[in-house]
N, C-alpha and C positions, 0 to 999 in steps of 0.2 A: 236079027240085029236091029232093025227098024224099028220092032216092037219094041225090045228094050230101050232102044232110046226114044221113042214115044210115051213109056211108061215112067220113064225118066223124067219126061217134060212135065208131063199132064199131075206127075206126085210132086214137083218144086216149081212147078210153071211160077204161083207165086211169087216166092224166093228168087227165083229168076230176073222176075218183072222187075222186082226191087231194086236189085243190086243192077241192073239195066239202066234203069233211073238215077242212080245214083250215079254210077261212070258218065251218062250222057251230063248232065249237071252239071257233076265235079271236072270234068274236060274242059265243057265251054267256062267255066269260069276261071278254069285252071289259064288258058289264051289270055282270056279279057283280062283276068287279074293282072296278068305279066307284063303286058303291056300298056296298062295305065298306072300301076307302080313306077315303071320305068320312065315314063313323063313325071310324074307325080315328083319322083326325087331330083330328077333335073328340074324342074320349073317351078315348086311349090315350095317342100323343103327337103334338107338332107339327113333334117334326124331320125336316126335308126330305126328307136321302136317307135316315132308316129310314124316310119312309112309302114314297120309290120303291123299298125294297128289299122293304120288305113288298107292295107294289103287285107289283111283279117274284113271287113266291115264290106268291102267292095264284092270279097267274096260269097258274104253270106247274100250280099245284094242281088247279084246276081245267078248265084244256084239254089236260093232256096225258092224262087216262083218256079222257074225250072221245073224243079224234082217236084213240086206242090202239085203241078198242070199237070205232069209225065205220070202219077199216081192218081190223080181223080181219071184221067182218063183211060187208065189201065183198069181203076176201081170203080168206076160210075154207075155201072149196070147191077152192082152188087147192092150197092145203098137205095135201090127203088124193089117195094115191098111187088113181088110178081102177083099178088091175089087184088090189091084196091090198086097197083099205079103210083102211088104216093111213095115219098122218099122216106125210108125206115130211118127215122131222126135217131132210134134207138141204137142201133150199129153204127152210123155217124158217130155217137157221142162216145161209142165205145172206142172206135178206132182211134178217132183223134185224143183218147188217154190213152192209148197202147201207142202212139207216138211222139204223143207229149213224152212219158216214161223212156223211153228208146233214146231218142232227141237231146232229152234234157242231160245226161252222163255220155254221152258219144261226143256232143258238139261241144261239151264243155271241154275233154279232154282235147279235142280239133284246135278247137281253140287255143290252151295254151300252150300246147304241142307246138303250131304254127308259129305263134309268136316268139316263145323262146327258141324255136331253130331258126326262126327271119332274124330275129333282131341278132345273135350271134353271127351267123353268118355274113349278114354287114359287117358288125363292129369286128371280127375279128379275121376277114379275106376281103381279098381284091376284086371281088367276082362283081358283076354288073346287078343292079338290082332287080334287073326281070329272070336273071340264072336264080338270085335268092329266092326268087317270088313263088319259082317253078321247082326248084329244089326243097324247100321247106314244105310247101303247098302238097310233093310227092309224098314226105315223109310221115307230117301228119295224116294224110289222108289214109296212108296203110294202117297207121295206128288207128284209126277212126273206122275205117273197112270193116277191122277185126272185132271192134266193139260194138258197133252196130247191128251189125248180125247175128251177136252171141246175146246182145239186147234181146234183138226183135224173137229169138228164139227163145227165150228166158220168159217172155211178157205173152205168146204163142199169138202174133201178132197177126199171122194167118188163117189162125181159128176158128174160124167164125160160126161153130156149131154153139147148142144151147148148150153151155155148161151146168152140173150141179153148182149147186151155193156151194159148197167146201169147194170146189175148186176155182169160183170168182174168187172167193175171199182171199184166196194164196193166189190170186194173179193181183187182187189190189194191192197184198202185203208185198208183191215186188215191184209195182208202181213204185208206192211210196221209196222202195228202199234204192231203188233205181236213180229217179229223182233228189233221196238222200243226198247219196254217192253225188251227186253232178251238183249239187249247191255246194259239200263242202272242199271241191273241186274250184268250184267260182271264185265263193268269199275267198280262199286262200289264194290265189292266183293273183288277186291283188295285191297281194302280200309277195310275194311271191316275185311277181313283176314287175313291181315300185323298185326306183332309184335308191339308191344310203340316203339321199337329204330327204326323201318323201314317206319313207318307210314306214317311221315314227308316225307319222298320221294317219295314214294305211292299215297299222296294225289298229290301233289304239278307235276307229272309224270301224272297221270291221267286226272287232270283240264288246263295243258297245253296242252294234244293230245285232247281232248273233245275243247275246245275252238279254237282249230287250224282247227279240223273237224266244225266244225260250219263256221268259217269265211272263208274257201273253199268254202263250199257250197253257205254262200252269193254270193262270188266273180263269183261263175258261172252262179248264176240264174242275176246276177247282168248284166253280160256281153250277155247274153241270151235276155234280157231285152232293151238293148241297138241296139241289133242288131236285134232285129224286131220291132223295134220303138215305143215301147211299151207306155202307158200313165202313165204307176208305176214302169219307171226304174227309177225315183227319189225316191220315194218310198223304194224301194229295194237298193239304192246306201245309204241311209241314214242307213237303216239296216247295209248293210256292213260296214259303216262308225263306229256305232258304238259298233258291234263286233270284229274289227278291234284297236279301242283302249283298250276294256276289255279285246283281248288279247296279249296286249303287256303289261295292268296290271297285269296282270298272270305273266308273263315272269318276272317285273319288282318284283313282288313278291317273285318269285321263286328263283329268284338271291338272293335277302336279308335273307332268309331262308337259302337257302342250299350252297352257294356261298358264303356269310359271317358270316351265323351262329345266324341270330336274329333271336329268338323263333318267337318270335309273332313283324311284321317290319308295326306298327300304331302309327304316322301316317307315312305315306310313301310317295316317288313318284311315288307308286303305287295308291296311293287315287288321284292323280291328272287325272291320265289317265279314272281310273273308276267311277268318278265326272261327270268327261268331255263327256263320251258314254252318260250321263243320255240323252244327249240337242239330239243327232239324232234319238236314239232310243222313243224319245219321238213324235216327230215329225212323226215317221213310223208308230207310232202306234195311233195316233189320225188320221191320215192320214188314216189310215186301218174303224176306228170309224168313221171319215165322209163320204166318201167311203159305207162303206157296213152294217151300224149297226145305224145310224141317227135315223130309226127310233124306237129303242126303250127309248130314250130319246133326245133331243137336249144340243148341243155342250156347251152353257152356264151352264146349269142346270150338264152336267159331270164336267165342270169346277169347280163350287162352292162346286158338293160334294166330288172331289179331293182334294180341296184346304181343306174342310173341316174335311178330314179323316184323310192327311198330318200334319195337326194342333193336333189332336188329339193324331198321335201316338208322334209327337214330345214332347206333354208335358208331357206323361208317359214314356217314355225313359228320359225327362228331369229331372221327380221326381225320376228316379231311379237314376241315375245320382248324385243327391242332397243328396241321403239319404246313398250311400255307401262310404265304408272307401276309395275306391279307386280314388287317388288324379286324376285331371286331368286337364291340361290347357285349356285356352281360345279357341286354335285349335283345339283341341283332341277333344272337346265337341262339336264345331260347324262342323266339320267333322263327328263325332259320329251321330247328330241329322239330317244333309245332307242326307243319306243314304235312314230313314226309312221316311224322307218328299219326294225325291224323287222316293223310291221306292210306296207311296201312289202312286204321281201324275201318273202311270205306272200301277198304280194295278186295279185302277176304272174301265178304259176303259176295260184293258184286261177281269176281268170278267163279264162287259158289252158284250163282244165278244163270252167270254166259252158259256154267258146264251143263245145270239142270235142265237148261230150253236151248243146248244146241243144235235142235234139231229140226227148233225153227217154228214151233205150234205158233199158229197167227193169233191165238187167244191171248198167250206171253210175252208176243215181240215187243209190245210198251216196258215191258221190265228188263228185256234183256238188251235195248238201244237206251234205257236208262243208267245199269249197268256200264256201258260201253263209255259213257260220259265221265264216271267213274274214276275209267282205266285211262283215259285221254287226259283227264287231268291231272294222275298222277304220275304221270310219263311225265307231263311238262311242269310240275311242279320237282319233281327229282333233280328236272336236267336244269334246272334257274338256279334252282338251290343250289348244282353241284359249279355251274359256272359263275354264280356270288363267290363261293368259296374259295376257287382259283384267282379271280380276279373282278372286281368291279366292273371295271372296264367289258370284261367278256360278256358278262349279264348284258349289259346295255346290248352289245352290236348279235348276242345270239336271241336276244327277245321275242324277235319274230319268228324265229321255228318254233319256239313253245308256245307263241299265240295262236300257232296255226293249229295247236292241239287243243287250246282253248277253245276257238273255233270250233273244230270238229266237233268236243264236247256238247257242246253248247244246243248245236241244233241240231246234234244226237238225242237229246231232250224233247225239244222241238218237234223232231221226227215222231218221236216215242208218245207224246200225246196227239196229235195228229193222227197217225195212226190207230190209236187208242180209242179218239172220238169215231175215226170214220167204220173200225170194228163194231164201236155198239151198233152205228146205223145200220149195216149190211147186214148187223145176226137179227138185230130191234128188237134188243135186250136194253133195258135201260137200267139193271142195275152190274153196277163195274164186278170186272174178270180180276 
């Protein structure tokens, strides 16, 4: 029995340590937080979510030197190379991105976990604010316990032997997508967590930085592309071509909204600009389908059942269209029904591409988180379209969940060359996959 449980220790000792670190941290903060909340709200202020956000900030204050200190000195002896003496800088820099990745989709959802059960739990019980501090603080931290671990196990955060290339390259691709996952967790949280009066600027602030971080990233892989003479900088130039107009339809947006004060600015010259991305973005991405996915259907056979699906949702947005009270002109309607025919002609291929690489080849994940931006945006271009239709009014106050799919979209893109570039590095290949 000794042995076995010796044999127990010494194969998760590790994993152990970790989750050791983590409880000693999250404890002592879990005290201090509770009871500096608990002044905090009596002597400073009584609003809600500044106390869960002060609650949130005091804790990261407090348990991330903590856990920092309780892991170098569990880990210390490991990071010095045992033949020169000297600190192997090399596994430093690897660990701390195997906890950057881990950290970055755990602490995010911690985060808003924490704050949407603090700030309820005030605004809607009698309970003292060090019960809320301790109660909230329990619940997300279970949610966070279970992410973390399934993280650090996903990222093989333990690992520390010499891997082949093939299999760095599939621990970088869940870096990144790890990482993904917790930005588009962040940006939307704002959204998310903002008041009815602050909202509008929330979204409208976050789908212009996500769209600007997207059409950078084009712009480099584009110029990267050009300058090693690549056979898909047209490819890639069309991409940027038309995230480059969506995001000046943002911009053009944003203005009418917060610049002049139109709730909801449909139709706009903002629909001109984001009409107009449909033609290159279209082009990229059948581009990408003859290219690399031909063969699980041919080009005609995507066409007709494009054209086929685009017909379809056109005349159930049209029947909805027909039957509500909400008036609407000749252009309102043919702009309205543009969207979700275009967004078909856009959706076929791509999930022809998610089905082709679901498997995940690190050479393809640039096309299939490109793909995914796709599918994001015509989720939320459906569901604006179908609440224009019911009701003006409804567009306006549901905005923000389809901007969170915007969002998502956006720096799915992002991700996708990001990724894209850091692949050529690791294979140092310099002509595109």
């Amino acid at each position: 029995m000794i042995t076995k449980s010796t044999q127990f220790y010494q194969q998760y000792k590790d994993i152990i340590f970790f989750n050791k670190n983590l409880v000693i941290s999250g404890l002592c903060s879990l005290i201090l937080t509770a009871i500096i909340t608990q002044y905090y709200y009596y002597h400073a202020s009584s609003n809600n979510f500044e106390v869960s956000l002060i609650s949130l900030l005091i804790e990261y204050i407090i348990e991330t030197p903590i856990f920092v200190l309780l892991y170098y000195i569990d880990n210390k002896k490991i990071y010095v190379d045992p033949l020169t003496g000297k600190k192997n800088l090399t596994m430093i820099k690897t660990d701390l991105k195997k906890l950057f990745a881990v950290f970055s989709l755990s602490d995010v959802i911690y985060a808003v976990a924490l704050i949407s059960f603090e700030f309820n739990i005030l605004q809607h019980t009698t309970v003292e604010p060090y019960q809320a501090s301790v109660y909230s603080s329990l619940i997300a931290w279970a949610i966070f316990f279970v992410i973390v671990n399934i993280s650090a196990r996903s990222v093989r955060l333990f690992d520390r032997q010499r891997l082949r290339k093939s299999m760095e390259i599939l621990l970088e691709l869940r870096y990144v997508i790890l990482t993904l996952v917790g930005f588009i967790i962040l940006v939307n949280s704002f959204i998310f967590l903002s008041s009815i009066s602050t909202r509008v600027i929330y979204t409208n602030l976050t789908i212009n930085v996500t769209a600007a971080i997207a059409l950078c990233a084009a712009i480099i892989v584009l110029f990267r592309q050009i300058r090693v003479h690549s056979q898909y900088s047209k490819t890639f130039g069309f991409l940027a071509v038309g995230v480059g107009l969506w995001f000046t339809a943002e911009i053009i947006w944003t203005y009418y909204q917060l610049g002049l004060g139109v709730e909801t600015p449909f139709p706009s010259l903002a629909d001109l600009f984001w009409l107009a991305g449909y033609a290159p973005l279209t082009y990229h991405l059948y581009r990408i389908y003859t290219t690399v996915t031909m063969k699980v259907t041919d080009r005609d056979t995507m066409i007709v059942i494009s054209s086929l699906v685009a017909a379809v949702l056109a005349f159930l947005l049209y029947l909805v269209f027909s039957i509500s009270d909400q008036p609407q002109s000749v252009l309102e309607l043919i702009i309205n029904l543009a969207y979700p025919v275009l967004d078909a002609i856009l959706l076929i291929p791509a999930i022809v591409i998610l089905w082709s690489f679901r498997r995940g080849e690190p050479a393809y994940t640039h096309w299939v988180m490109i793909s995914l931006f796709i599918v994001f945006v015509t989720v939320a271009d459906i569901g604006f379209d179908y609440a224009l239709a019911v009701v003006e009014y409804s567009a306006s106050q549901q905005e923000w969940i389809w901007d969170m799919f915007y969002n998502a979209g956006y720096l799915s893109i992002a991700g996708a060359l990001f990724w894209y570039n850091r692949y050529l590095i690791l294979t140092k290949n310099n002509v595109a996959t």
